[in-house]
C-alpha atoms as an extended CHARMM CRD file, in Angstrom:
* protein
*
        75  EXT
         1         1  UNK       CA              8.4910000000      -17.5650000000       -6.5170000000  PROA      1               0.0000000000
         2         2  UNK       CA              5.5580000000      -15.1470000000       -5.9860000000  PROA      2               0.0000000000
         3         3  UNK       CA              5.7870000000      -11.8150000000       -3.9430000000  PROA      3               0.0000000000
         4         4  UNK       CA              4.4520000000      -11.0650000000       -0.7090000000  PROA      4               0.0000000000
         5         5  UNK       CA              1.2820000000       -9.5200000000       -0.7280000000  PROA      5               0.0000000000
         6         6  UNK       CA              1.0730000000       -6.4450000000        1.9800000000  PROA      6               0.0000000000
         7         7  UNK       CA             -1.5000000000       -7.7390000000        4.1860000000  PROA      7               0.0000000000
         8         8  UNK       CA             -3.0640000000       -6.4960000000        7.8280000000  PROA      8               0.0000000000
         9         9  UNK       CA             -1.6600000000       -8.5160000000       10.8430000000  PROA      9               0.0000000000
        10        10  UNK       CA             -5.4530000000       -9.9880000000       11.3430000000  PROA      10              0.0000000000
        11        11  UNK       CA             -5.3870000000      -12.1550000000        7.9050000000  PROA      11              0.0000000000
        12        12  UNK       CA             -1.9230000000      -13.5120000000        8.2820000000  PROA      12              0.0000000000
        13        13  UNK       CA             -2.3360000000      -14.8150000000       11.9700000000  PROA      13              0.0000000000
        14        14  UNK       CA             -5.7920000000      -16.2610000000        9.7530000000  PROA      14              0.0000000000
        15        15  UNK       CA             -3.9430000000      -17.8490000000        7.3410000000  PROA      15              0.0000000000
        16        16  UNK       CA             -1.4730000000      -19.4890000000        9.7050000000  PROA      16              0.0000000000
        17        17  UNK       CA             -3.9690000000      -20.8070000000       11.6330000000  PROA      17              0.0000000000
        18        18  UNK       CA             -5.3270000000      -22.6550000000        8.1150000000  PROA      18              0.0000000000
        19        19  UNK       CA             -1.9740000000      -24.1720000000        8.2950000000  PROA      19              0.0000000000
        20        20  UNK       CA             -2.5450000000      -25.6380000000       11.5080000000  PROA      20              0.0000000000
        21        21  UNK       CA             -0.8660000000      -23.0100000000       13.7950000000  PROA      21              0.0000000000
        22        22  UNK       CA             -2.9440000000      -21.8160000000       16.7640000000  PROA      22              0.0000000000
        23        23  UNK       CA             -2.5000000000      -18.5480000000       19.0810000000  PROA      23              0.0000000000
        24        24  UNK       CA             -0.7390000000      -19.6040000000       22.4900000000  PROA      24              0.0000000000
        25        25  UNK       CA             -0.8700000000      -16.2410000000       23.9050000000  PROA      25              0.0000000000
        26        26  UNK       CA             -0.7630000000      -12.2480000000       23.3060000000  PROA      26              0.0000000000
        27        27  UNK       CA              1.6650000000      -10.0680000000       24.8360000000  PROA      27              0.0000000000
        28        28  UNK       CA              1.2670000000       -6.1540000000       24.0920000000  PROA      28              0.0000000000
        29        29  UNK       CA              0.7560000000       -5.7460000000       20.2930000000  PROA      29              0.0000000000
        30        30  UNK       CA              2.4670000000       -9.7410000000       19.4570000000  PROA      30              0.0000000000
        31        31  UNK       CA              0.3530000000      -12.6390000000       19.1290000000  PROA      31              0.0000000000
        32        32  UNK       CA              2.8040000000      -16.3020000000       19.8920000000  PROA      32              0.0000000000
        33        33  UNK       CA              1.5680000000      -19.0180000000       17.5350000000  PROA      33              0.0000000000
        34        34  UNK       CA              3.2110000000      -22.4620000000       17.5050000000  PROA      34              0.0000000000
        35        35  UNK       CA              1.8680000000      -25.6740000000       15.7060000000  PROA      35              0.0000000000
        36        36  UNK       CA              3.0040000000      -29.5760000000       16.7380000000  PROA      36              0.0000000000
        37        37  UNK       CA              4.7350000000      -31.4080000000       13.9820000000  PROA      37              0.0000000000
        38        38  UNK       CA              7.1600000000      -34.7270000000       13.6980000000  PROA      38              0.0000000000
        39        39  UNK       CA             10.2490000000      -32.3880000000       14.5290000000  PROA      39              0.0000000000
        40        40  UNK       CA              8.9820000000      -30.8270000000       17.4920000000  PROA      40              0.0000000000
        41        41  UNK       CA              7.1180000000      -27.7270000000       18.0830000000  PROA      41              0.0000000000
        42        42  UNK       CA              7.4820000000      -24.8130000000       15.4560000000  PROA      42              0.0000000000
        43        43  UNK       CA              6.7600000000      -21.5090000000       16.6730000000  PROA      43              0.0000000000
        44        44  UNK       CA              6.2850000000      -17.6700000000       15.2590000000  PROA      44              0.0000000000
        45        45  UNK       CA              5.5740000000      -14.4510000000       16.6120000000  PROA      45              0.0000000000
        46        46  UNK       CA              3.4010000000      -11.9900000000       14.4780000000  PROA      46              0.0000000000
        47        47  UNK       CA              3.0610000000       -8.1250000000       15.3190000000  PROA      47              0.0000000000
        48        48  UNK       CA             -0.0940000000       -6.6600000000       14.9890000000  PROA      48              0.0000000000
        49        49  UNK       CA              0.1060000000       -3.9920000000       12.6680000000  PROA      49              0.0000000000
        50        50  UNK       CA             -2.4020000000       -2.4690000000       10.0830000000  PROA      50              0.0000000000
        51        51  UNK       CA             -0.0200000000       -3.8130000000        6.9960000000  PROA      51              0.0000000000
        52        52  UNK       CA              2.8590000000       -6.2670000000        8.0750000000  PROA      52              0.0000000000
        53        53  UNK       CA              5.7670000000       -5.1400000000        5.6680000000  PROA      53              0.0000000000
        54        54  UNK       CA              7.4360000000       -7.9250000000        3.1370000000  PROA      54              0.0000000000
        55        55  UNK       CA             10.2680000000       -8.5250000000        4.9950000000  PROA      55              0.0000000000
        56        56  UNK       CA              8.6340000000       -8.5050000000        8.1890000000  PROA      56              0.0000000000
        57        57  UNK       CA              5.9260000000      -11.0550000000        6.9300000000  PROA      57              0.0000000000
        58        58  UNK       CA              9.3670000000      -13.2650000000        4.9210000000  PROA      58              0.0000000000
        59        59  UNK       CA             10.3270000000      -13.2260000000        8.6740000000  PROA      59              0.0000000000
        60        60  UNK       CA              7.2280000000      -14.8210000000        9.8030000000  PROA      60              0.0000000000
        61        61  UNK       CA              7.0010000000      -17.3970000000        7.1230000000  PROA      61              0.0000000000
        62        62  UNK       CA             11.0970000000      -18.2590000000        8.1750000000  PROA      62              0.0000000000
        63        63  UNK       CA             10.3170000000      -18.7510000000       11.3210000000  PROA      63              0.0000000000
        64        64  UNK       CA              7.2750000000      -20.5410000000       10.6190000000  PROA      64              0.0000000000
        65        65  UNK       CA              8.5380000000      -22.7760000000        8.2820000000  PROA      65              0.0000000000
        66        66  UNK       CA              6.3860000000      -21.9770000000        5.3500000000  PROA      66              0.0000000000
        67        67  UNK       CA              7.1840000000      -21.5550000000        1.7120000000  PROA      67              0.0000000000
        68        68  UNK       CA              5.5560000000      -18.0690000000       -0.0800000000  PROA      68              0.0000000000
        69        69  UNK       CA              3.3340000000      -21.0910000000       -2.0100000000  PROA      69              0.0000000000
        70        70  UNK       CA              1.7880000000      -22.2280000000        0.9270000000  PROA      70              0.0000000000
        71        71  UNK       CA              1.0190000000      -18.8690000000        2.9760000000  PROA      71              0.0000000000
        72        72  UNK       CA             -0.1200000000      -17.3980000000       -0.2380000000  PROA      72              0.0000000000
        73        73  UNK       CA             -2.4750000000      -20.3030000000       -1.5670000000  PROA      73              0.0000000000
        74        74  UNK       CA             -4.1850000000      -20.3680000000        2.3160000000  PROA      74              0.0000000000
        75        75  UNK       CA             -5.4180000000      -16.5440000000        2.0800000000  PROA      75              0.0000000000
């Protein structure tokens, strides 16, 4: 399994949304993403920060359902 990368806020909300999420709202310094799939709705909420730490950004990626693999191969 491949590390996280420290990235800005900006290019993983960019890369979710090449996964097929899409920004539902922003409250304060959050931004609510969710994307439709056969389960049901799958929702995330990303803080915008200058450089997400790892954990925070493994957090994400739990809550959005998305293997390192994936998140990494759509930046």
């Amino acid at each position: 399994m491949p590390k996280l990368p420290r990235i800005p806020s900006r290019d993983a909300i960019r890369s979710l949304e090449r996964l097929g999420f899409e920004q539902v709202r922003q409250t304060g310094s959050h931004v609510v993403m969710k994307k439709k799939s056969q389960e049901g709705e799958i929702g995330c909420i990303v803080p915008i920060h200058r450089e997400l730490k790892v954990g925070t950004l493994s957090g994400i990626l739990k809550q959005a359902q998305v293997t390192v693999e994936e998140f990494i191969d759509s930046l």
